[in-house]
Every structure is written in structure tokens, then in C-alpha cells.
N, C-alpha and C positions, 0 to 999 in steps of 0.2 A: 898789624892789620893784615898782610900777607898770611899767616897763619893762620887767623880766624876765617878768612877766604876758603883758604882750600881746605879747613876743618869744615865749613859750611858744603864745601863743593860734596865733601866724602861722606857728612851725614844724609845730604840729597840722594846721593848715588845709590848708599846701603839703602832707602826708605823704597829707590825704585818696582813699584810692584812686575811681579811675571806677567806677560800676557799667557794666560790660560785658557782652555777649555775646557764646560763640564757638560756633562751629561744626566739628566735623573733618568736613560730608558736603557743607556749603554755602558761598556766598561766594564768587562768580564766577557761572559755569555749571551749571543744573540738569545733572543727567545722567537718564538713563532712571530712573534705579532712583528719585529722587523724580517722577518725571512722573507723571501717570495712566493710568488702567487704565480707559476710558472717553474717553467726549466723543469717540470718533476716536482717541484716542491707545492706546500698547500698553507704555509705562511699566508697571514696577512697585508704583507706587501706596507708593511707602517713608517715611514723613515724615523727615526730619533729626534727625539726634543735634543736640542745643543743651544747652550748658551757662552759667553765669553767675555772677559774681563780684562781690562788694563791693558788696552789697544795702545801701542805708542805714540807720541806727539805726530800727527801729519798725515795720519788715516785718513782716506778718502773715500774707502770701502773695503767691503770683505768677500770673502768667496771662502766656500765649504766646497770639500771634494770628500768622499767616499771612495777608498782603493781595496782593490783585494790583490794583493802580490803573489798571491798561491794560486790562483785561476789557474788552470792548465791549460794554458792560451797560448806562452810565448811572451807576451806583452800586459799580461794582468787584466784586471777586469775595475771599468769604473761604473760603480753604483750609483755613483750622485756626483753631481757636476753643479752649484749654484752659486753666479758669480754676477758682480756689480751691485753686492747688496750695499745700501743705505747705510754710512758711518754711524746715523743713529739708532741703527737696530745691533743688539745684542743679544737677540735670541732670534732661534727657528725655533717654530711649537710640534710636536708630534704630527706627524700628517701633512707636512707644507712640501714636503717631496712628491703628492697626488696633485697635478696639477690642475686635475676638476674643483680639487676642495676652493681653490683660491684662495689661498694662503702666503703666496710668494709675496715678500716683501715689495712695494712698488719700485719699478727700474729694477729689480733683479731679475736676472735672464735664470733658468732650468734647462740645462745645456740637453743634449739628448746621451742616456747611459750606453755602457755597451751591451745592451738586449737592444738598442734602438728606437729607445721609446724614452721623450722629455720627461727631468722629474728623476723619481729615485724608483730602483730596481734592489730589493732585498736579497741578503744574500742566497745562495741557491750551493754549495758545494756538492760534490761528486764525494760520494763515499770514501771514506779514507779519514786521512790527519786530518786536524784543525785546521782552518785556513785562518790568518787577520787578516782583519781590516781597518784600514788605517783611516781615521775622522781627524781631517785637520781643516783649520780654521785659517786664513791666509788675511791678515790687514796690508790693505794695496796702498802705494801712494800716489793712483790713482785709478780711475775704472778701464776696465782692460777694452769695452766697448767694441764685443765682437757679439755676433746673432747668436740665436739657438742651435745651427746649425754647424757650426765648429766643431770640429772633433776634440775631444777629450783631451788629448792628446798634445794638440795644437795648444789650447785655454792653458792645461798644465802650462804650459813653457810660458806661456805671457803671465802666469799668475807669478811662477819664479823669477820672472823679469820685472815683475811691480811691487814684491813682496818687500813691505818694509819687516815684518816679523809674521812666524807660523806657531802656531800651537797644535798637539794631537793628541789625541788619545785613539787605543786601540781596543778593538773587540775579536770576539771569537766564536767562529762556527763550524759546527762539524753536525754533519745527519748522521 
């Protein structure tokens, strides 16, 4: 009986799916249509379709952040900030980072990026190297229940503080 137990425990275990994220607009090379519309640049300003799979037992919500670590800031640069989304949403659709379109899932907040404006800010780099950026997906195990007004910064540290599991994927831009 013992045995068949923990043969049962270890076929569970292996079947465990990843929590993942995918993307059909990102993952490679930004194109125009996420770039900015600003900073110099003449992009579209579009944020990414991302969708997500196999959130662990006790999800309570998620939150998308957008990072660029190569900003030549000191402290990086955040694109998109969107937190306390809905357990039962598993996609943002292209465009839900505009927050005229009204796309944000309900109860999710669109924190404000670092241009200073809610919503998502496309990349924008300074001639040179490629920058990433880094698209992750955070399952909370619970809402982190801060305004739009929070800094980046701030949200990060509570999203690591709730995070039951993260997924990412990364893109790349260079003018």
C-alpha cells in the first residue's frame, strides 16, 4: 500500500504542469507597433498580447510587470506595471496597456510607468546595444491592494512578497 502511495505521489508530481507565459506579438524582436510614441521614438506605443497557463493551487491574482534593466537610469526603466488582475483572467489582449481603450481587466489597477503616465510606455532605447525586457507574469496568493499611485518600485517588492510563482519571457530592442 505504501508504495503504491508514493508511486501515485511521484506520477502527480512528474504530470505537474509549468506555470508559463506566452506571447503571440513578443519574444525575440520588439517591432514598432510595441515601441513608443515618445522619448524620440515614433512606434505605436501597442503593449503585447500575453497570455498564461498552469497558475499554482491558491492563486488569488496576477500582476504583469514590463522591465528594461539596460535603461541608463541607475535603477532601470518600468514599461508596465498591471496588478491585482482577476484569478480568472489568463490573458491581456494587445492594447489593454492604453488605458483609454478600457481593456483593463475589472479590479486591476495600471500602476503609472516610469515616463509617468498609467498603463504601458513602449520601449524607447538610446542608440547603442540591444536592451531586454523582461515580461513576467507573477500568481499572487493574494491582491497586493495598493492605488495607481505607488511606485514601481514599491508594487515590485509587494509582488515578491505575494508571489506564489513567476514566469517570463524576454524581448529585445535596439534603434
Amino acid at each position: 500500500m505504501y508504495v503504491l502511495a508514493v508511486l501515485l505521489w511521484i506520477c502527480n508530481a512528474a504530470s505537474a504542469q509549468t506555470f508559463t507565459l506566452k506571447s503571440k506579438d513578443v519574444g525575440g524582436q520588439a517591432t514598432m507597433t510595441q515601441f513608443a510614441n515618445g522619448f524620440g521614438c515614433t512606434g505605436n506605443n501597442v503593449s503585447p498580447q500575453l497570455s498564461w497557463e498552469n497558475a499554482p493551487a491558491g492563486t488569488q491574482a496576477f500582476a504583469v510587470t514590463i522591465y528594461d534593466k539596460d535603461a541608463p537610469t541607475g535603477s532601470g526603466f518600468w514599461h508596465w506595471v498591471i496588478f491585482d488582475i482577476p484569478a480568472d483572467v489568463h490573458e491581456l489582449k494587445s492594447g489593454t496597456g492604453d488605458v483609454s481603450k478600457m481593456l483593463t481587466p475589472k479590479g486591476a489597477v495600471q500602476a503609472k510607468n516610469d515616463a509617468g503616465q498609467p498603463g504601458y510606455f513602449g520601449p524607447c532605447p538610446p542608440a547603442g546595444p540591444s536592451h531586454q525586457y523582461l515580461v513576467t507574469v507573477y500568481a499572487l496568493k493574494s491582491k497586493i491592494n495598493l492605488d495607481a499611485n505607488a511606485t514601481s518600485a514599491y508594487i515590485g517588492f509587494m509582488l515578491n512578497a505575494q508571489a506564489l510563482s513567476k514566469a517570463s519571457i524576454v524581448f529585445y530592442g535596439q534603434q
